[in-house]
DRENPA-3360 file (N, C-alpha, C; in nm, 2 decimals, always signed):
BEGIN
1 = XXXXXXXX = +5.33/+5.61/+14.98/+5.22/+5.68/+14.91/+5.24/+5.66/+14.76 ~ +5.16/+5.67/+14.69/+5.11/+5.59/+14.57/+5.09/+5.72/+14.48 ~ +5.12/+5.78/+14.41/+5.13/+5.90/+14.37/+5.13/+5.89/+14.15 ~ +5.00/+5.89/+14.13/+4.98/+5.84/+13.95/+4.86/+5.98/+13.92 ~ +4.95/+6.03/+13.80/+4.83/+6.13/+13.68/+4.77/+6.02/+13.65 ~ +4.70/+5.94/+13.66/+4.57/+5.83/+13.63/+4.50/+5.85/+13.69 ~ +4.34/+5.78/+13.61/+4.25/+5.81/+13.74/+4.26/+5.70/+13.81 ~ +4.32/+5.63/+13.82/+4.33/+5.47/+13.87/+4.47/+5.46/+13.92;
9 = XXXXXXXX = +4.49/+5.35/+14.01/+4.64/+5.29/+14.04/+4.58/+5.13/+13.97 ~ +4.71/+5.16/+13.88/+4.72/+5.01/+13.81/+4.72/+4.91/+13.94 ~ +4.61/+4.78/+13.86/+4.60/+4.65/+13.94/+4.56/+4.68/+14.11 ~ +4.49/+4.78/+14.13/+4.44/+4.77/+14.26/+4.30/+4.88/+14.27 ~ +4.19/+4.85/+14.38/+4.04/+4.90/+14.31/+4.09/+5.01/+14.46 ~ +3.99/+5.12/+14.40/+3.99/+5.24/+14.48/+3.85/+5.19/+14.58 ~ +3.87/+5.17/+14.71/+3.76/+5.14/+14.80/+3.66/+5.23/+14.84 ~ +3.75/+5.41/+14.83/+3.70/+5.54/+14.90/+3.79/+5.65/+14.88;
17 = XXXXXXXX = +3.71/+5.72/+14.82/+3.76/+5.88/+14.74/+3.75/+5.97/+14.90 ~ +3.88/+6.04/+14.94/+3.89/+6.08/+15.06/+3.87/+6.26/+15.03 ~ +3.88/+6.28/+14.92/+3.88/+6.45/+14.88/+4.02/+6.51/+14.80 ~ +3.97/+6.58/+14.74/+4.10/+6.66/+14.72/+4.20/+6.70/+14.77 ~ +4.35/+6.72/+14.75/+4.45/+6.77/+14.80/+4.54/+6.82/+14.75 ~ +4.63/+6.95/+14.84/+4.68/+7.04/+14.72/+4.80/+7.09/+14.80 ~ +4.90/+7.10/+14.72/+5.03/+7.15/+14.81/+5.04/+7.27/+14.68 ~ +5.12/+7.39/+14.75/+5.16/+7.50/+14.65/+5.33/+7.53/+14.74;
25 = XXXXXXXX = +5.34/+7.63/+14.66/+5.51/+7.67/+14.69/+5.52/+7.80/+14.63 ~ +5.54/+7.96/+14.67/+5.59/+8.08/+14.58/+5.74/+8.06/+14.66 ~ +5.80/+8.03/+14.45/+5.96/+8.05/+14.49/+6.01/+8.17/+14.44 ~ +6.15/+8.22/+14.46/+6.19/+8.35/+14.40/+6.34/+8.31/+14.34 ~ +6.38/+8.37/+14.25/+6.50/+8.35/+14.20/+6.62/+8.47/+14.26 ~ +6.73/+8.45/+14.31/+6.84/+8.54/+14.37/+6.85/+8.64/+14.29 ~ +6.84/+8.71/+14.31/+6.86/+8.87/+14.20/+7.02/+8.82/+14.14 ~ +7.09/+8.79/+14.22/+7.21/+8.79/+14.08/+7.19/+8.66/+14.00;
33 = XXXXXXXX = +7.13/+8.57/+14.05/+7.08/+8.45/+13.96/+7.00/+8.50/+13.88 ~ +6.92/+8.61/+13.86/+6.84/+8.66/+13.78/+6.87/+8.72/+13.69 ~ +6.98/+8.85/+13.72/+7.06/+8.89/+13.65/+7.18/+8.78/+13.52 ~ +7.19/+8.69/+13.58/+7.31/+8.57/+13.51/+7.18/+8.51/+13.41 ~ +7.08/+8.47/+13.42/+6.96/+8.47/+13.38/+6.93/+8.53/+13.24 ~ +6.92/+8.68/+13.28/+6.87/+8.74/+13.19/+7.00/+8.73/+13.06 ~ +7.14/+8.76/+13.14/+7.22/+8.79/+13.04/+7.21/+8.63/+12.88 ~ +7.17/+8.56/+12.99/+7.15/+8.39/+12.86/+7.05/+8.43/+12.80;
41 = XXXXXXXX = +6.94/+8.48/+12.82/+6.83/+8.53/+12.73/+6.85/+8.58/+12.63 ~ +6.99/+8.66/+12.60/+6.98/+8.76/+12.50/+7.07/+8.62/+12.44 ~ +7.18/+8.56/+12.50/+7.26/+8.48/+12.43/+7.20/+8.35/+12.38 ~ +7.07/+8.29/+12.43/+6.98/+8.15/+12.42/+7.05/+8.04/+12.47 ~ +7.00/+7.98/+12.49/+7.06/+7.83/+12.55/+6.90/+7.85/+12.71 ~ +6.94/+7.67/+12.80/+6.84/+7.66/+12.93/+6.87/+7.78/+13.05 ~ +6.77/+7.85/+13.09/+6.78/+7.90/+13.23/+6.81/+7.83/+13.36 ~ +6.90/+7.79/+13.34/+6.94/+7.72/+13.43/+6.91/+7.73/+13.57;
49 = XXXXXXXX = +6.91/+7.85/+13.62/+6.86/+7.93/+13.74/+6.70/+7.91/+13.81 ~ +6.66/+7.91/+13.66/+6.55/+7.91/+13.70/+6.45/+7.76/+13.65 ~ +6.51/+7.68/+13.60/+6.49/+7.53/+13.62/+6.52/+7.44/+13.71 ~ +6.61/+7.52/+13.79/+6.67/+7.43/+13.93/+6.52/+7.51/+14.05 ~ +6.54/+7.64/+14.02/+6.41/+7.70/+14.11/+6.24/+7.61/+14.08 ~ +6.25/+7.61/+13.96/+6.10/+7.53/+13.99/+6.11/+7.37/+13.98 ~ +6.24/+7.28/+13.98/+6.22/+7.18/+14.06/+6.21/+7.13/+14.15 ~ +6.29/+7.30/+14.27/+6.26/+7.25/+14.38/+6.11/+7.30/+14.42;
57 = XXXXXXXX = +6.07/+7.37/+14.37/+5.90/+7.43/+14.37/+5.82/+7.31/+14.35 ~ +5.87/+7.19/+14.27/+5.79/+7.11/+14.23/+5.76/+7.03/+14.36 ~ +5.92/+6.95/+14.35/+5.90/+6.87/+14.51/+5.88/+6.90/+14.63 ~ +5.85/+7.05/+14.66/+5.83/+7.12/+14.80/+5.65/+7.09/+14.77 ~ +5.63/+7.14/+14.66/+5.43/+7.15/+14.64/+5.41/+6.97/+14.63 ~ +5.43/+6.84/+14.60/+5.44/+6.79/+14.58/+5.48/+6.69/+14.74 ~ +5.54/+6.73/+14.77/+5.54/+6.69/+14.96/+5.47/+6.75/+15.03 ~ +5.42/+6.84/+15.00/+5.29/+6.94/+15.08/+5.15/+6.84/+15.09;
65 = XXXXXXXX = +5.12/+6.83/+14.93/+5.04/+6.74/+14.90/+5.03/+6.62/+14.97 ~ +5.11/+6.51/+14.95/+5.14/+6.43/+15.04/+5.12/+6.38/+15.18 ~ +5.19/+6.52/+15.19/+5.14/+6.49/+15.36/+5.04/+6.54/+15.39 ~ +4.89/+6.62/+15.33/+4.79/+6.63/+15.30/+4.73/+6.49/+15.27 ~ +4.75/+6.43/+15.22/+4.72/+6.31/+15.17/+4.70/+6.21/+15.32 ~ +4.84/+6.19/+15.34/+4.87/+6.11/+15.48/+4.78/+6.15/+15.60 ~ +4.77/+6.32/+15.64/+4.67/+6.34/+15.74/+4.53/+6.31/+15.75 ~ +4.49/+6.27/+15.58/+4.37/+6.23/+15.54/+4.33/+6.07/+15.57;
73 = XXXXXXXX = +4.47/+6.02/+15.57/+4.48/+5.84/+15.59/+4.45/+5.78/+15.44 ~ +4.53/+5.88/+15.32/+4.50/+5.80/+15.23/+4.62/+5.71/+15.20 ~ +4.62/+5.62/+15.06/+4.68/+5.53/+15.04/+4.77/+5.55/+14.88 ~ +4.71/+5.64/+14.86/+4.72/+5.69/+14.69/+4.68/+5.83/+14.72 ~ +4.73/+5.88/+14.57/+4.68/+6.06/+14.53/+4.67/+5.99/+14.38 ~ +4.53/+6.01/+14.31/+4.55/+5.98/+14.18/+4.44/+6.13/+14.10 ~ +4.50/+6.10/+13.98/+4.49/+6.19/+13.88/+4.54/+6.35/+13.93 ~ +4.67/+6.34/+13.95/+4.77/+6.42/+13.98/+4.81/+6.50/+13.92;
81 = XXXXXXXX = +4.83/+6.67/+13.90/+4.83/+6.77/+13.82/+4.89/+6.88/+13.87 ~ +5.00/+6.93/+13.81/+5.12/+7.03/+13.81/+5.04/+7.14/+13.73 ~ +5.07/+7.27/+13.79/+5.04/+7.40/+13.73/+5.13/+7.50/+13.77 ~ +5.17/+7.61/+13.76/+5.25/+7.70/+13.78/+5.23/+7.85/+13.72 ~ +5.25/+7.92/+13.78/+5.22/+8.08/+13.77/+5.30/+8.15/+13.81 ~ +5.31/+8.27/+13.69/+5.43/+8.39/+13.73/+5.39/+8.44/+13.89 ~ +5.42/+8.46/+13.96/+5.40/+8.57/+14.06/+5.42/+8.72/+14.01 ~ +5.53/+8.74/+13.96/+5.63/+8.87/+13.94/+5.76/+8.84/+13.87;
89 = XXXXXXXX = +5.85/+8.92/+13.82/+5.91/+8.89/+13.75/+6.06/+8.83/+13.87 ~ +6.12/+8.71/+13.81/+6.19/+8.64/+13.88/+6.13/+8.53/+14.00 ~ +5.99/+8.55/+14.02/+5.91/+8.46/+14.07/+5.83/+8.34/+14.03 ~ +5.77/+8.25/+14.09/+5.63/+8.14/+14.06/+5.59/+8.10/+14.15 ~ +5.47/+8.03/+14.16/+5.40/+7.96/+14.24/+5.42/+7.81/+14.15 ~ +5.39/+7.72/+14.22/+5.40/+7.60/+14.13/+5.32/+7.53/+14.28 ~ +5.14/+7.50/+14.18/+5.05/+7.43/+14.25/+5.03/+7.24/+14.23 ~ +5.03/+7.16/+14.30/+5.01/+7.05/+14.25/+4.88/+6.97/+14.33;
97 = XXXXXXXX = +4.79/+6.92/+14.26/+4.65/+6.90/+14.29/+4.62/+6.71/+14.28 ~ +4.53/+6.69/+14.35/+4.49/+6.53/+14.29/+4.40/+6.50/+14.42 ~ +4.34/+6.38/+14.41/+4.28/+6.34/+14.45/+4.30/+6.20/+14.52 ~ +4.29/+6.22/+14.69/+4.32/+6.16/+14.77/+4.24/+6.02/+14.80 ~ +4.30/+5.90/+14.78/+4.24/+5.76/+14.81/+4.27/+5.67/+14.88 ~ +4.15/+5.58/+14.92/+4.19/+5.47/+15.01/+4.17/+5.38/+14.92 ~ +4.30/+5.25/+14.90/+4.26/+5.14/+14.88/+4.27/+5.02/+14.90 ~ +4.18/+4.93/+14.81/+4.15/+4.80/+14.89/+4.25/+4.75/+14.94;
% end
């Protein structure tokens, strides 16, 4: 699967626009990962806890999609788009959207 934020896949023509598709994911962070968390907040530096939590949010919404894509019989997902939202504190959703193709 052929997976581009373009509205196009380089060097090949889109034959048939099959619909939209959209994988999502609500993840949570371990309350003591949360706690370990907060304490770097006050000190600064990466959340580390919670950068590893939304990349797996990414690639779980992102294979959601996918296989959305494949039940559709497409060939591509193009103009592809990451979004993400608090749920609650120590939470997110992380949605990923695009648009499912056949091509030539």
């Amino acid at each position: 699967m052929i997976v581009v934020n373009t509205n196009e896949v380089p060097r090949r023509k889109i034959a048939k626009t099959l619909g939209l598709v959209m994988g999502h994911t609500v993840r949570a962070v371990w309350v003591g990962k949360d706690v370990s968390a907060i304490l770097r907040v006050i000190a600064g530096g990466e959340l580390k806890e919670y950068t590893e939590v939304m990349g797996k949010a990414r690639n779980e919404a992102l294979n959601r999609m996918v296989k959305e894509a494949e039940e559709l019989g497409a060939d591509a997902i193009v103009n592809v788009r990451f979004t993400s939202l608090s749920i609650f504190a120590g939470s997110a959703e992380m949605l990923v959207y695009g648009t499912a193709v056949k091509l030539e």
